[in-house]
C-alpha positions in Angstrom: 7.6 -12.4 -0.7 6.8 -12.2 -4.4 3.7 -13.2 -5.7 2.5 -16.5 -7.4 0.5 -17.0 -9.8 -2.3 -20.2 -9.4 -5.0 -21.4 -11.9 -7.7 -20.7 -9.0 -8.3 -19.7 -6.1 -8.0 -21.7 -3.4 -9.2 -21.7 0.8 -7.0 -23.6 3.2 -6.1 -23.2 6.7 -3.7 -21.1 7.7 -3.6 -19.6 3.9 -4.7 -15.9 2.6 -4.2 -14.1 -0.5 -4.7 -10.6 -1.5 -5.7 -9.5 -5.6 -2.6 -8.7 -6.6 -1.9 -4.9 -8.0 0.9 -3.3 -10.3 2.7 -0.4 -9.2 5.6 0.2 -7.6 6.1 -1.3 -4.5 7.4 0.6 -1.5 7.5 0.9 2.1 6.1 3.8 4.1 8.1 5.3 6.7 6.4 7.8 9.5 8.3 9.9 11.9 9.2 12.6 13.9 10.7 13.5 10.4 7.8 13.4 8.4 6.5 10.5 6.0 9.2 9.0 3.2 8.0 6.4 0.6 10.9 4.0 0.0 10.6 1.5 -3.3 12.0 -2.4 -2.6 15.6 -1.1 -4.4 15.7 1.9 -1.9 15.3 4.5 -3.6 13.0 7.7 -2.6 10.3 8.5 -3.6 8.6 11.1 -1.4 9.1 13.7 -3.8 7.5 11.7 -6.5 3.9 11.7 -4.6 3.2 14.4 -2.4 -0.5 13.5 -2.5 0.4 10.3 -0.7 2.7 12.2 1.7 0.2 14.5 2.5 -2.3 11.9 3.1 -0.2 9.6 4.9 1.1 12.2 7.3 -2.4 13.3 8.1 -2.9 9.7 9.6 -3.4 9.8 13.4 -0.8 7.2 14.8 2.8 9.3 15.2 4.9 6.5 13.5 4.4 3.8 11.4 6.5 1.6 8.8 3.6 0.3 5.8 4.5 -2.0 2.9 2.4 -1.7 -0.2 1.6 -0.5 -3.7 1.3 2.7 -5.2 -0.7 2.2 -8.0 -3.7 3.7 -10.4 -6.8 2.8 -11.6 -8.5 2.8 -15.0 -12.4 3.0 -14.7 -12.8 -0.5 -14.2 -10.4 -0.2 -11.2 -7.6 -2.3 -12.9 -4.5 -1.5 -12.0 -2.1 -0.2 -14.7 1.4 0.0 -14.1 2.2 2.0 -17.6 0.4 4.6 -16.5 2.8 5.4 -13.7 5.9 5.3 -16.1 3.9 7.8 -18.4 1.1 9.8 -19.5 -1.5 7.0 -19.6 -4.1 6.8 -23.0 -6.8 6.9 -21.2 -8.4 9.3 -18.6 -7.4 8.1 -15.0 -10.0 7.1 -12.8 -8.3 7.3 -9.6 -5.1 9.6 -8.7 -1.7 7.2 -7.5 -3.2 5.6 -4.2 -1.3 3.6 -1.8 -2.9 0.5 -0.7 -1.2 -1.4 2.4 -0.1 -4.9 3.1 1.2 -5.1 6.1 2.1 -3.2 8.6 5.4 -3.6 10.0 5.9 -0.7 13.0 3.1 1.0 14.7 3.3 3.9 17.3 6.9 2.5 18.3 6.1 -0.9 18.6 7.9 -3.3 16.1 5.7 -5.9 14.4 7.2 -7.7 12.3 7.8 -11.1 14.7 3.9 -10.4 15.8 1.5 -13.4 13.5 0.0 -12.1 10.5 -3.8 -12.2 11.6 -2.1 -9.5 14.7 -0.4 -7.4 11.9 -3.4 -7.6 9.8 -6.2 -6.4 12.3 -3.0 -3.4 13.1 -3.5 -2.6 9.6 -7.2 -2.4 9.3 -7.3 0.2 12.4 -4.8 2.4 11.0 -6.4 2.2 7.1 -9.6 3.4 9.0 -7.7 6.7 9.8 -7.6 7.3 5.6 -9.7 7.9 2.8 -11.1 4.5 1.3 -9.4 2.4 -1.3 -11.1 1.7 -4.5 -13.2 -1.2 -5.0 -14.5 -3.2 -7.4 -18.5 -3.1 -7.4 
Protein backbone atom coordinates (compact mmCIF):
# COMPACT_ATOMS: atom_id res chain seq x y z
CA UNK A 1 0.00 0.00 0.00
CA UNK A 2 1.38 3.33 -0.96
CA UNK A 3 0.68 6.25 0.89
CA UNK A 4 -1.92 9.10 0.27
CA UNK A 5 -1.70 12.23 0.81
CA UNK A 6 -5.08 14.21 2.47
CA UNK A 7 -5.61 17.95 3.37
CA UNK A 8 -6.25 16.80 7.20
CA UNK A 9 -6.34 14.43 9.24
CA UNK A 10 -9.21 12.58 9.69
CA UNK A 11 -10.85 9.72 12.61
CA UNK A 12 -13.22 7.15 11.31
CA UNK A 13 -13.98 3.73 12.28
CA UNK A 14 -12.23 1.12 11.21
CA UNK A 15 -9.45 3.79 9.73
CA UNK A 16 -5.67 4.42 11.06
CA UNK A 17 -2.78 6.29 9.68
CA UNK A 18 0.76 6.45 10.56
CA UNK A 19 3.18 9.97 9.95
CA UNK A 20 4.54 9.04 7.05
CA UNK A 21 8.69 8.75 6.76
CA UNK A 22 11.25 8.86 3.80
CA UNK A 23 13.73 6.25 3.50
CA UNK A 24 13.93 3.28 1.85
CA UNK A 25 11.53 0.95 2.47
CA UNK A 26 12.34 -2.72 3.20
CA UNK A 27 11.34 -5.81 4.81
CA UNK A 28 13.17 -7.41 7.63
CA UNK A 29 13.82 -11.00 7.42
CA UNK A 30 15.03 -13.14 10.81
CA UNK A 31 16.26 -16.61 10.82
CA UNK A 32 18.18 -19.38 11.68
CA UNK A 33 20.37 -17.55 9.03
CA UNK A 34 20.73 -14.37 10.56
CA UNK A 35 18.78 -10.95 9.89
CA UNK A 36 18.59 -9.68 5.88
CA UNK A 37 17.03 -6.26 5.10
CA UNK A 38 15.30 -6.63 1.74
CA UNK A 39 14.09 -3.09 -0.18
CA UNK A 40 10.38 -3.39 -2.01
CA UNK A 41 12.51 -3.99 -5.59
CA UNK A 42 14.49 -6.93 -3.73
CA UNK A 43 17.47 -6.03 -3.48
CA UNK A 44 19.79 -6.52 -0.25
CA UNK A 45 20.66 -4.56 1.81
CA UNK A 46 22.14 -6.16 4.92
CA UNK A 47 25.50 -5.11 4.12
CA UNK A 48 24.37 -1.58 3.76
CA UNK A 49 23.40 -1.25 7.64
CA UNK A 50 25.10 -3.42 9.94
CA UNK A 51 23.97 -1.27 12.81
CA UNK A 52 20.37 -2.34 12.02
CA UNK A 53 21.48 -5.97 11.63
CA UNK A 54 23.14 -6.01 14.76
CA UNK A 55 20.27 -4.48 16.50
CA UNK A 56 17.69 -6.44 14.92
CA UNK A 57 19.36 -9.73 15.46
CA UNK A 58 19.75 -8.91 19.20
CA UNK A 59 15.82 -8.97 19.36
CA UNK A 60 14.56 -11.81 21.43
CA UNK A 61 11.90 -13.65 19.20
CA UNK A 62 14.02 -16.35 16.91
CA UNK A 63 12.24 -15.26 13.60
CA UNK A 64 10.40 -12.55 12.38
CA UNK A 65 9.52 -10.90 8.83
CA UNK A 66 9.05 -6.65 9.62
CA UNK A 67 8.04 -4.12 6.92
CA UNK A 68 9.20 -0.60 7.46
CA UNK A 69 11.53 2.38 6.87
CA UNK A 70 15.02 2.88 7.22
CA UNK A 71 15.38 6.32 7.61
CA UNK A 72 17.32 9.40 9.49
CA UNK A 73 16.70 12.24 11.30
CA UNK A 74 17.66 15.88 11.29
CA UNK A 75 17.43 17.63 14.82
CA UNK A 76 13.91 18.29 14.43
CA UNK A 77 13.33 14.56 13.84
CA UNK A 78 12.30 15.08 10.15
CA UNK A 79 13.05 12.52 8.05
CA UNK A 80 15.41 13.13 5.20
CA UNK A 81 15.73 10.85 2.50
CA UNK A 82 18.86 12.77 0.75
CA UNK A 83 20.76 12.11 3.50
CA UNK A 84 20.73 8.32 2.88
CA UNK A 85 21.78 8.81 -0.86
CA UNK A 86 24.75 10.99 0.47
CA UNK A 87 26.76 12.85 2.84
CA UNK A 88 23.89 14.99 4.27
CA UNK A 89 24.70 19.15 4.90
CA UNK A 90 23.90 19.06 8.12
CA UNK A 91 25.07 17.05 11.22
CA UNK A 92 22.70 13.93 11.69
CA UNK A 93 20.77 13.75 14.63
CA UNK A 94 19.99 10.16 14.74
CA UNK A 95 22.12 7.21 12.95
CA UNK A 96 19.76 5.17 9.97
CA UNK A 97 16.89 3.56 12.28
CA UNK A 98 14.42 1.18 11.23
CA UNK A 99 10.99 1.90 12.27
CA UNK A 100 8.22 -0.94 11.76
CA UNK A 101 4.90 -1.19 10.26
CA UNK A 102 3.76 -4.23 10.39
CA UNK A 103 4.70 -7.29 11.29
CA UNK A 104 4.13 -10.03 8.93
CA UNK A 105 5.80 -13.44 10.58
CA UNK A 106 6.46 -13.85 14.25
CA UNK A 107 8.26 -16.87 15.97
CA UNK A 108 6.94 -19.13 12.94
CA UNK A 109 3.63 -18.07 12.90
CA UNK A 110 2.44 -16.36 9.62
CA UNK A 111 0.46 -13.18 10.07
CA UNK A 112 -0.37 -11.71 7.34
CA UNK A 113 -4.30 -13.11 7.12
CA UNK A 114 -4.41 -12.22 11.13
CA UNK A 115 -6.61 -8.26 11.28
CA UNK A 116 -4.49 -5.46 11.57
CA UNK A 117 -5.29 -4.32 15.32
CA UNK A 118 -3.75 -8.43 15.97
CA UNK A 119 -0.59 -7.62 13.80
CA UNK A 120 -0.37 -4.25 15.32
CA UNK A 121 -0.40 -5.25 19.14
CA UNK A 122 2.36 -8.29 17.61
CA UNK A 123 4.35 -5.41 16.61
CA UNK A 124 4.28 -3.28 19.73
CA UNK A 125 5.64 -6.48 21.85
CA UNK A 126 8.43 -7.19 19.63
CA UNK A 127 9.46 -3.18 19.28
CA UNK A 128 9.56 -3.36 23.12
CA UNK A 129 12.55 -5.90 22.71
CA UNK A 130 14.65 -2.64 20.88
CA UNK A 131 15.92 0.59 21.64
CA UNK A 132 13.21 3.39 21.23
CA UNK A 133 12.33 5.21 18.12
CA UNK A 134 12.67 8.87 17.94
CA UNK A 135 9.96 11.16 18.71
CA UNK A 136 8.85 14.34 18.27
CA UNK A 137 8.55 16.30 21.70
Amino acid sequence: MHPTLLPRLFHHDGWVYEEKVDGYRMVVYKDDEGVRLVSRNGRDHTRRFPELVKALGGLKPKSFMLDGEVAVFDKALISRFEWLRGQPKDEPATRPVYIAFDILELAGRDLRDRPLRERRRSRSRCARWCSTQPRRR
